[in-house]
C-alpha positions as CSV (number, residue, x, y, z in Angstrom):
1,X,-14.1,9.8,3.5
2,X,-15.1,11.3,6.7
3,X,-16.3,15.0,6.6
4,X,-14.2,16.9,9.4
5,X,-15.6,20.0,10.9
6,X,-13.7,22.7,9.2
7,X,-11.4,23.9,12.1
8,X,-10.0,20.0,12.2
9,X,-9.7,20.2,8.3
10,X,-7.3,23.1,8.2
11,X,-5.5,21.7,11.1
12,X,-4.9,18.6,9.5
13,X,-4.6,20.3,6.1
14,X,-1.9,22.5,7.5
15,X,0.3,19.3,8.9
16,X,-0.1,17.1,6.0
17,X,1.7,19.9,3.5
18,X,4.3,20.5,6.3
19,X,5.1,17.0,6.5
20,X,4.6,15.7,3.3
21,X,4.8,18.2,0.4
22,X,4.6,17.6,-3.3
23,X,7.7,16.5,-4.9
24,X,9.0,17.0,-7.9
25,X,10.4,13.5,-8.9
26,X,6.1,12.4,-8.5
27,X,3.2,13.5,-10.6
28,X,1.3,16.2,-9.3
29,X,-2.5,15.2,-7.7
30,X,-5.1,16.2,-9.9
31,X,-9.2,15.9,-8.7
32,X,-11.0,14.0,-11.4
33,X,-14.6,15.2,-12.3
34,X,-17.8,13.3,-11.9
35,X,-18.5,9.8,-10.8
36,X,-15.2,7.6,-11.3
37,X,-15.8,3.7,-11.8
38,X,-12.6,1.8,-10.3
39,X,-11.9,-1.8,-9.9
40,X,-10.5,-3.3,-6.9
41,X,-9.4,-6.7,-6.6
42,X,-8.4,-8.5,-3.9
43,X,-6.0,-11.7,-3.3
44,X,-5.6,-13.7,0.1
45,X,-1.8,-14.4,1.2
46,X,-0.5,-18.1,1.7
47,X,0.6,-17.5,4.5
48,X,-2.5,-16.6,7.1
49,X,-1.8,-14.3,9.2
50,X,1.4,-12.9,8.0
51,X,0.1,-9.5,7.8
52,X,0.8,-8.4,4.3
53,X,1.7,-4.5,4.2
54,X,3.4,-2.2,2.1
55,X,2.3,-3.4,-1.9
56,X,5.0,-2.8,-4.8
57,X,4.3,-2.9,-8.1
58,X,7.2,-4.3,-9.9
59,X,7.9,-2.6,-13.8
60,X,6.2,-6.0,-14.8
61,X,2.9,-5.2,-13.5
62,X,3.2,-7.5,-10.6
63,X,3.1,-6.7,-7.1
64,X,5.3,-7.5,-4.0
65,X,4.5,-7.0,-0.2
66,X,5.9,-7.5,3.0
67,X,4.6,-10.5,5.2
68,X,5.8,-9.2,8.1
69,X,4.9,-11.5,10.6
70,X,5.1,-14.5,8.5
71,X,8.5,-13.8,7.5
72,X,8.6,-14.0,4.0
73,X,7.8,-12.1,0.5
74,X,4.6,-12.0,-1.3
75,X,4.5,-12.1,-5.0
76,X,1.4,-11.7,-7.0
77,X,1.2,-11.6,-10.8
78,X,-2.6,-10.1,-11.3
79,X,-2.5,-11.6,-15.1
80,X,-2.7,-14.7,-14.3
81,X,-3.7,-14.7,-10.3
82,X,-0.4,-16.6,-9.1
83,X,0.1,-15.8,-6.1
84,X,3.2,-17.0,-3.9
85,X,5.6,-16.7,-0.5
86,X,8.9,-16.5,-0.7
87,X,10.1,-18.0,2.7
88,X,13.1,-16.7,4.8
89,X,15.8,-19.2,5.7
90,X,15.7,-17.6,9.6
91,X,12.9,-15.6,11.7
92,X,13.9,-11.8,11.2
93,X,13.5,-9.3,14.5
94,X,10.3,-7.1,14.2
95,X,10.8,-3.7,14.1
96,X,7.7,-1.5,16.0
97,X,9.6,1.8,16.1
């Protein structure tokens, strides 16, 4: 985290509940007490240099992305670390915008 000076933190405050308020359908953000332990793990993509954005986690437990400019699907099960692309028959346009 990056401490902001506290005239760019209400600014940026003020934007971020404009443009993205709470929502019902999600559970409300709570601040945790104390010193947290988390885990992170990491996985590389077959396919170097495709990019991989936007993670799903499937009701399975295992996660999907986007290879966007590798053209194809990741697939990771994090149970049992296999990991996979799921190749387009054809090169999709990008989108930028």
């Amino acid at each position: 985290m990056v401490k902001l000076p506290d005239d760019r933190a209400k600014v940026i405050a003020a934007y971020l509940g404009k443009n993205f308020p709470e929502r019902a359908d999600r559970p409300k953000t709570v601040v945790v007490p104390g010193d947290l332990k988390i885990n992170i793990r990491e996985w590389v993509a077959p396919t170097l240099g495709s990019r991989p954005h936007d993670p799903q986690a499937a009701p399975d437990g295992t996660i999907y992305w986007a290879g966007m400019w590798g053209n194809v699907i990741g697939h990771v099960d994090p149970k049992t670390n296999a990991i996979k692309d799921i190749r387009f028959r054809r090169r999709a346009p990008v989108r930028t915008a």
